[in-house]
TIMI-729829 format. One record per residue (C-alpha): x, y, z. Coordinates in Angstrom, 3 decimals, padded with zeros to 6 digits. Layout:
! TIMI-729829
<pt><east>X</east><north>Y</north><up>Z</up></pt>
...
This chain:
! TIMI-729829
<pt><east>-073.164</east><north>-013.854</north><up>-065.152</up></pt>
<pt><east>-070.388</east><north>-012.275</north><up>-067.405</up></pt>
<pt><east>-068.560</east><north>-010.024</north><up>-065.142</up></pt>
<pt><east>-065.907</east><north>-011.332</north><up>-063.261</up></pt>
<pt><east>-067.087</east><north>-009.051</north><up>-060.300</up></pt>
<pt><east>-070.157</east><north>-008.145</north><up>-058.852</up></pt>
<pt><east>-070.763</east><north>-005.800</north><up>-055.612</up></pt>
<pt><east>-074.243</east><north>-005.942</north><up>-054.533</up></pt>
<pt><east>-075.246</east><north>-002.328</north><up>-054.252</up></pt>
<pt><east>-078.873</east><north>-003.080</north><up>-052.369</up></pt>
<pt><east>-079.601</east><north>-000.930</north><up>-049.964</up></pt>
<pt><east>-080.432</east><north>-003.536</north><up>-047.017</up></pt>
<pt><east>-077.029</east><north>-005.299</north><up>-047.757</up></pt>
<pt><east>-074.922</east><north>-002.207</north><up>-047.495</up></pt>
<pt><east>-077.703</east><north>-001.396</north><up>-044.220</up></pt>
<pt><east>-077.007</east><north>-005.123</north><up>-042.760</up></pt>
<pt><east>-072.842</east><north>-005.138</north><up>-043.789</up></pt>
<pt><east>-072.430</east><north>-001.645</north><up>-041.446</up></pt>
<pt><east>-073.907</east><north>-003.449</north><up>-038.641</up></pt>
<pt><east>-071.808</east><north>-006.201</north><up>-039.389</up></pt>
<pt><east>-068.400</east><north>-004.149</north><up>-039.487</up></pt>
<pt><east>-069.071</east><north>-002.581</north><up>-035.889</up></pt>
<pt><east>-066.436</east><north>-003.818</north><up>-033.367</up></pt>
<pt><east>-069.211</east><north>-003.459</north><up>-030.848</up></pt>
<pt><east>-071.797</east><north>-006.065</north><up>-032.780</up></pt>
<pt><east>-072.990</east><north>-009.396</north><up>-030.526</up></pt>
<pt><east>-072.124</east><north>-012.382</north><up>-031.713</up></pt>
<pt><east>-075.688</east><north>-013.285</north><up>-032.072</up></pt>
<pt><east>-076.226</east><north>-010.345</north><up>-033.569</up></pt>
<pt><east>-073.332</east><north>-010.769</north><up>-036.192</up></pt>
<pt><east>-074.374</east><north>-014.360</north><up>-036.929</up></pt>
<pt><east>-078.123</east><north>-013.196</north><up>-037.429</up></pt>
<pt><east>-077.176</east><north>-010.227</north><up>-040.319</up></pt>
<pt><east>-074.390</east><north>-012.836</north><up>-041.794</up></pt>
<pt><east>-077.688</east><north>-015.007</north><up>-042.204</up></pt>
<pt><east>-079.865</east><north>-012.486</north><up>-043.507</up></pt>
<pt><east>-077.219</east><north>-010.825</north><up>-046.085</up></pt>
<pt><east>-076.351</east><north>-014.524</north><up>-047.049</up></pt>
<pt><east>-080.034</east><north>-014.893</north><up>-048.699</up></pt>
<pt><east>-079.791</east><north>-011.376</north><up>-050.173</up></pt>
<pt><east>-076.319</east><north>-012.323</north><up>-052.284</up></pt>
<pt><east>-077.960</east><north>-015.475</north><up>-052.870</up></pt>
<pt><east>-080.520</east><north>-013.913</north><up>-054.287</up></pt>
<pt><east>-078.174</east><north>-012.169</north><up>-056.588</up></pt>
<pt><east>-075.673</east><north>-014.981</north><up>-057.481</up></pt>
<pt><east>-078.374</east><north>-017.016</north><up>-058.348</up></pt>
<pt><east>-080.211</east><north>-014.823</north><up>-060.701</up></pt>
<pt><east>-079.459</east><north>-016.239</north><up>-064.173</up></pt>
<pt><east>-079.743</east><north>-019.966</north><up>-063.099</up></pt>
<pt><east>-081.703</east><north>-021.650</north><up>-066.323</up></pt>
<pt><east>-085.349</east><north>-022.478</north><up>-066.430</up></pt>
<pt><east>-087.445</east><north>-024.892</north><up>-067.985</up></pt>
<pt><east>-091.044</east><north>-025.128</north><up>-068.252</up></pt>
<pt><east>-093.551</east><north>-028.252</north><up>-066.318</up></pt>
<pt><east>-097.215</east><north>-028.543</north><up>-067.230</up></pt>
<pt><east>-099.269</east><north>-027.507</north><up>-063.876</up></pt>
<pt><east>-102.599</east><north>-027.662</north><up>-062.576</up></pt>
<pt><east>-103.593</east><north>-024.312</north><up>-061.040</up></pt>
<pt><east>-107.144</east><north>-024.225</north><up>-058.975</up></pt>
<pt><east>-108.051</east><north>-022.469</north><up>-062.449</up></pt>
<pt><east>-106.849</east><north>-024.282</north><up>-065.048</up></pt>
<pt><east>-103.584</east><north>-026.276</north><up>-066.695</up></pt>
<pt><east>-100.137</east><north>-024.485</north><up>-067.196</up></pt>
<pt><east>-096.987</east><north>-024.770</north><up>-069.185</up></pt>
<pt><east>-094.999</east><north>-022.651</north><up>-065.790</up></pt>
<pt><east>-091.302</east><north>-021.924</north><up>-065.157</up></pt>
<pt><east>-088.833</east><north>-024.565</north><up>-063.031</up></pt>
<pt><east>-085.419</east><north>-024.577</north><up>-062.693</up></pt>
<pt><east>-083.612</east><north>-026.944</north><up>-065.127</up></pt>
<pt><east>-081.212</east><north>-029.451</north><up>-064.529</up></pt>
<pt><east>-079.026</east><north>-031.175</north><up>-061.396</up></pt>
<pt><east>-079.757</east><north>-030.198</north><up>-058.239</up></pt>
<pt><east>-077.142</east><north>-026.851</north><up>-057.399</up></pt>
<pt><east>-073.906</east><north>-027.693</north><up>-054.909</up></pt>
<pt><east>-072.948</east><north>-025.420</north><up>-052.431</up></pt>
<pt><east>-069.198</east><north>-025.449</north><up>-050.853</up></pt>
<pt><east>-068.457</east><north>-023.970</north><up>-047.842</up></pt>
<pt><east>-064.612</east><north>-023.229</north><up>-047.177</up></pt>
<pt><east>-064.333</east><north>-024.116</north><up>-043.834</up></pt>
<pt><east>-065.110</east><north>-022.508</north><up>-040.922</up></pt>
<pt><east>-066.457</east><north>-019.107</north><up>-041.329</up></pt>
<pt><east>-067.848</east><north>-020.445</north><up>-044.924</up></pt>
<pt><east>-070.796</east><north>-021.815</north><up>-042.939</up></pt>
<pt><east>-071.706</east><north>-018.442</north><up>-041.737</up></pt>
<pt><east>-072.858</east><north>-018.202</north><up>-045.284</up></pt>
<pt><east>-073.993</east><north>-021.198</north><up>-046.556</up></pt>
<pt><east>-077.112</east><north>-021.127</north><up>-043.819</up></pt>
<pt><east>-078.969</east><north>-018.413</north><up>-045.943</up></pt>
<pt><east>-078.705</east><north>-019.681</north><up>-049.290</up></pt>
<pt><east>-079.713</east><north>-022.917</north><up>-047.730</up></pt>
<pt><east>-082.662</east><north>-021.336</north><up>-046.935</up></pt>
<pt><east>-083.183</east><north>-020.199</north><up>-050.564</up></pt>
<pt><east>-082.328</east><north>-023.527</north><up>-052.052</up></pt>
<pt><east>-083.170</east><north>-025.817</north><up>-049.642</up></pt>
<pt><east>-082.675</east><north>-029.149</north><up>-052.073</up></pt>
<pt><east>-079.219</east><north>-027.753</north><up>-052.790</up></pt>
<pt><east>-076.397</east><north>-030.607</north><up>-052.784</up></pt>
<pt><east>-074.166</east><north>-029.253</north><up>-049.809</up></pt>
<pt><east>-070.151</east><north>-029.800</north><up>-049.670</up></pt>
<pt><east>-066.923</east><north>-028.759</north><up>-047.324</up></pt>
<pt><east>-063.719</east><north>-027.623</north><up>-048.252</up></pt>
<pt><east>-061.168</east><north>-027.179</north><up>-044.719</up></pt>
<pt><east>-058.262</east><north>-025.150</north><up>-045.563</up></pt>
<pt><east>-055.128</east><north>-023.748</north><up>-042.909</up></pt>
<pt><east>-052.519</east><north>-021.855</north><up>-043.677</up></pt>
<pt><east>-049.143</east><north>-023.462</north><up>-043.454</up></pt>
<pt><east>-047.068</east><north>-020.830</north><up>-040.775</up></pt>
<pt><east>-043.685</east><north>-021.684</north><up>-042.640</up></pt>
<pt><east>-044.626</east><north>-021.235</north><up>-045.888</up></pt>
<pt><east>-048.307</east><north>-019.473</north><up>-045.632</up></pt>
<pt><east>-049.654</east><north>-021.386</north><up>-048.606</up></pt>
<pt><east>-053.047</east><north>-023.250</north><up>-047.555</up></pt>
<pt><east>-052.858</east><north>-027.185</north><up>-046.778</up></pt>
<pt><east>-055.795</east><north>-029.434</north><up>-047.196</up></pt>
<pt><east>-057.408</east><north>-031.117</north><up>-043.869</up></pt>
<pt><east>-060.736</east><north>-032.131</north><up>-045.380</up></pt>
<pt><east>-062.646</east><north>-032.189</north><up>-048.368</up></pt>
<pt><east>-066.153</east><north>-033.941</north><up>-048.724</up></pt>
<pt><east>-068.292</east><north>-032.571</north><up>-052.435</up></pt>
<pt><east>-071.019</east><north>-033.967</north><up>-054.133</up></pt>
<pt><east>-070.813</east><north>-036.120</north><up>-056.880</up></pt>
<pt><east>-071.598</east><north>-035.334</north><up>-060.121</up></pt>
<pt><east>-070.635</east><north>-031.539</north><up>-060.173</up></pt>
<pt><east>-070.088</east><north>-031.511</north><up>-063.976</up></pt>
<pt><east>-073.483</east><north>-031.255</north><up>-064.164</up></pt>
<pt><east>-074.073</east><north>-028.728</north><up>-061.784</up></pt>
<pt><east>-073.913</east><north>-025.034</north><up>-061.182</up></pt>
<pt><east>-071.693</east><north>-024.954</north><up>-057.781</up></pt>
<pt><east>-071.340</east><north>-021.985</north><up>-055.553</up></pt>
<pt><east>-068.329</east><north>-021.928</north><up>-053.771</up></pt>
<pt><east>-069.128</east><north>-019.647</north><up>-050.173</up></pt>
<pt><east>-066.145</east><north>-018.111</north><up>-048.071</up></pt>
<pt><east>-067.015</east><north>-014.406</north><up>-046.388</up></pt>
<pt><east>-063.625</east><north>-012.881</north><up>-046.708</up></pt>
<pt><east>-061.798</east><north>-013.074</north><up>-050.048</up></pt>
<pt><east>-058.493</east><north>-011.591</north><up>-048.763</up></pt>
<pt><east>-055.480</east><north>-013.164</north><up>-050.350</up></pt>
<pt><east>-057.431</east><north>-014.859</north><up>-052.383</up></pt>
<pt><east>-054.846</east><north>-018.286</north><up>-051.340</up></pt>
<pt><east>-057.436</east><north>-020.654</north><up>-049.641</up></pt>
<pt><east>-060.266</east><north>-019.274</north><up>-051.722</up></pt>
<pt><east>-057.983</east><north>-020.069</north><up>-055.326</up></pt>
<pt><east>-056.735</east><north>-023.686</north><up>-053.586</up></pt>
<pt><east>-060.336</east><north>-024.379</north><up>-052.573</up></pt>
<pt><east>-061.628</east><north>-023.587</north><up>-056.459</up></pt>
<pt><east>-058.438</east><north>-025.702</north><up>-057.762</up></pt>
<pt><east>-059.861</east><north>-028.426</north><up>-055.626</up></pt>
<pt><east>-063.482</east><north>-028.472</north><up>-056.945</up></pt>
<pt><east>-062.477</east><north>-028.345</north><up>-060.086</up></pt>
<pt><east>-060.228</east><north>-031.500</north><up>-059.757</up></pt>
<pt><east>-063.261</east><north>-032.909</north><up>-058.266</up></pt>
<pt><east>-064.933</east><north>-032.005</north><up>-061.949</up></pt>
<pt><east>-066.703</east><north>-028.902</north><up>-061.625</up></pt>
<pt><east>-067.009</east><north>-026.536</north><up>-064.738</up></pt>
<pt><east>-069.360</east><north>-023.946</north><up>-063.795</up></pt>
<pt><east>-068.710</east><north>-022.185</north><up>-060.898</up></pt>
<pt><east>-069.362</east><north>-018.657</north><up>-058.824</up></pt>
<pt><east>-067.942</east><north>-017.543</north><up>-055.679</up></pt>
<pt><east>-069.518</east><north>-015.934</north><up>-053.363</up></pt>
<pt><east>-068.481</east><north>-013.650</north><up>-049.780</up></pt>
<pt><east>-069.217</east><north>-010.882</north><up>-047.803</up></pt>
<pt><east>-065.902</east><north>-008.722</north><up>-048.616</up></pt>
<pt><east>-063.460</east><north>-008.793</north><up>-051.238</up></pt>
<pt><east>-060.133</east><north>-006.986</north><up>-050.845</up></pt>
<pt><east>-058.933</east><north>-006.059</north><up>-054.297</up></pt>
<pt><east>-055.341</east><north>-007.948</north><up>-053.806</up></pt>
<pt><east>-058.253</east><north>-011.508</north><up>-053.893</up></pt>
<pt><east>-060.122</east><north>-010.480</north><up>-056.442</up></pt>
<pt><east>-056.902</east><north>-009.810</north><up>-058.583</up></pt>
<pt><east>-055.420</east><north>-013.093</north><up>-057.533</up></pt>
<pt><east>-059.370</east><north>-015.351</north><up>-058.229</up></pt>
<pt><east>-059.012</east><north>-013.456</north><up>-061.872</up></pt>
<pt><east>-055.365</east><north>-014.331</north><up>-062.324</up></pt>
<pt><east>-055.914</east><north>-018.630</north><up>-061.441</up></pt>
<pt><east>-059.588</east><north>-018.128</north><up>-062.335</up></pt>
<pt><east>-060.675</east><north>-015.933</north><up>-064.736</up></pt>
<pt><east>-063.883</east><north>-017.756</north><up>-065.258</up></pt>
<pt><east>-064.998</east><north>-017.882</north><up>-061.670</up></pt>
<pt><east>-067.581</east><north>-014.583</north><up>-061.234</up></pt>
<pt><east>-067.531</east><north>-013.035</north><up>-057.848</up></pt>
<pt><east>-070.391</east><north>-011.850</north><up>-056.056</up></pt>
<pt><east>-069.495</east><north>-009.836</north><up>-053.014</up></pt>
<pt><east>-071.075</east><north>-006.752</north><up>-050.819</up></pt>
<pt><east>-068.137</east><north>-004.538</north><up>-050.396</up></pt>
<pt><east>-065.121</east><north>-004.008</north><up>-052.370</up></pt>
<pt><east>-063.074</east><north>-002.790</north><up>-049.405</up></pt>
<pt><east>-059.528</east><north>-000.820</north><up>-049.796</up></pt>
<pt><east>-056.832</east><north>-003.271</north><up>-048.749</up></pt>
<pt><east>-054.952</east><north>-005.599</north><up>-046.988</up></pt>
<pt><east>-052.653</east><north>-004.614</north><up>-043.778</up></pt>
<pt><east>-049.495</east><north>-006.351</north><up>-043.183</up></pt>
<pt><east>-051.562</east><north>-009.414</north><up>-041.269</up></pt>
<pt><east>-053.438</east><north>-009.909</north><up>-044.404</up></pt>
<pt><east>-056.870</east><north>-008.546</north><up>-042.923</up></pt>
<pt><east>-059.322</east><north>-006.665</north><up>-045.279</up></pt>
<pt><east>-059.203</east><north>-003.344</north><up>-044.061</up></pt>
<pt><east>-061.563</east><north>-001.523</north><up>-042.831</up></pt>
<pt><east>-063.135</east><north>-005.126</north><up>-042.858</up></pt>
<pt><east>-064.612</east><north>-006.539</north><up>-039.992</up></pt>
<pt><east>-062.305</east><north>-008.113</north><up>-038.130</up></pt>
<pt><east>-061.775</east><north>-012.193</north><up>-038.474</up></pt>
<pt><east>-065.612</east><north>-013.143</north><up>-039.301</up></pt>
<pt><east>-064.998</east><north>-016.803</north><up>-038.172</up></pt>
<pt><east>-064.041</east><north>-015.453</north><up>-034.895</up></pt>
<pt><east>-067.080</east><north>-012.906</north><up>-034.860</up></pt>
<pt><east>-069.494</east><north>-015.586</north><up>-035.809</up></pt>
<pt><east>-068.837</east><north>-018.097</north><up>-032.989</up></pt>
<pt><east>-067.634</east><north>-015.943</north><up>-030.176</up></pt>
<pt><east>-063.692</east><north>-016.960</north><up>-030.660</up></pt>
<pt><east>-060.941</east><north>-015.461</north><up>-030.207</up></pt>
């Protein structure tokens, strides 16, 4: 995965992400497409992961067949609305090593401060897919990156829901080898640092907060 951005043109993402951006959406609802998009980007983000080949018995006959090589993938979730996420590529990678990153933002000086951070071990060796759905200012997503790669990870991909371009700019600036996988590149930021048209705050969408 070369390019440092990738917007998942799919015609049941774009379907499920305008359901999503309605004001009038249920929560359920909202947490149910969230889900399903999750394992479509998934899909995506996970497309050049390397295989290997294991000898196989088939009701037929033996096999040399395709497996995925290497440690077991890690999955970060920047916490809370990163969980939103991290359910559907669960789903698709079910053995996947799971980890959380809890970021706030600091009101005086709106740079994001570190409350919790639990990741797998060995994440040198692993491919590790860092999951947040909004990549706004790109702040928490950036601090959460510098993080895992303290923690040792090389090889890394980020994926969310929407990108504003004022994130993606400022992942490519502190991370240019960190690809993005996202469903919308969306027009901007307003002066409260929401994507806009967006959807609104997708933590607060996804469990019914305000």
């Amino acid at each position: 995965m070369s390019e440092h951005l990738t917007v998942v043109k799919h015609p049941l993402v774009q379907h499920k992400l305008t359901l999503m951006r309605e004001k009038d959406t249920s929560t359920a609802s909202f947490r149910r497409l969230l889900r399903e998009i999750s394992l479509l980007l998934a899909y995506e983000i996970t497309s050049e992961l390397e295989l290997t080949t294991k000898k196989i018995e088939t009701p037929l006959c033996e096999m040399d067949a395709p497996i995925l090589e290497g440690k077991k993938l890690a999955l970060v979730s920047i916490l809370r609305a990163g969980n939103g996420l991290l359910d559907g590529v669960l789903e698709l990678v079910p053995a996947a090593r799971v980890g959380f990153v809890g970021l706030y933002r600091d009101p005086e000086t709106l740079q994001p401060v570190e409350y919790y951070c639990k990741l797998p071990g060995e994440l040198e060796d692993r491919l590790t897919i860092v999951v947040d759905p909004m990549l706004a200012t790109g702040n928490s997503s950036v601090a959460a990156i510098d993080l895992i790669k303290a923690k040792g990870a090389k090889h890394i991909r980020f994926m969310c829901l929407l990108a504003a371009p004022e994130g993606v700019a400022r992942m490519k600036e502190a991370h240019p080898d960190v690809p993005i996988v996202t469903a919308a590149l969306d027009e901007c930021l307003n002066d409260h640092a929401y994507i806009v048209p967006g959807l609104g705050d997708a933590g607060d969408r996804m469990f019914g907060t305000k």
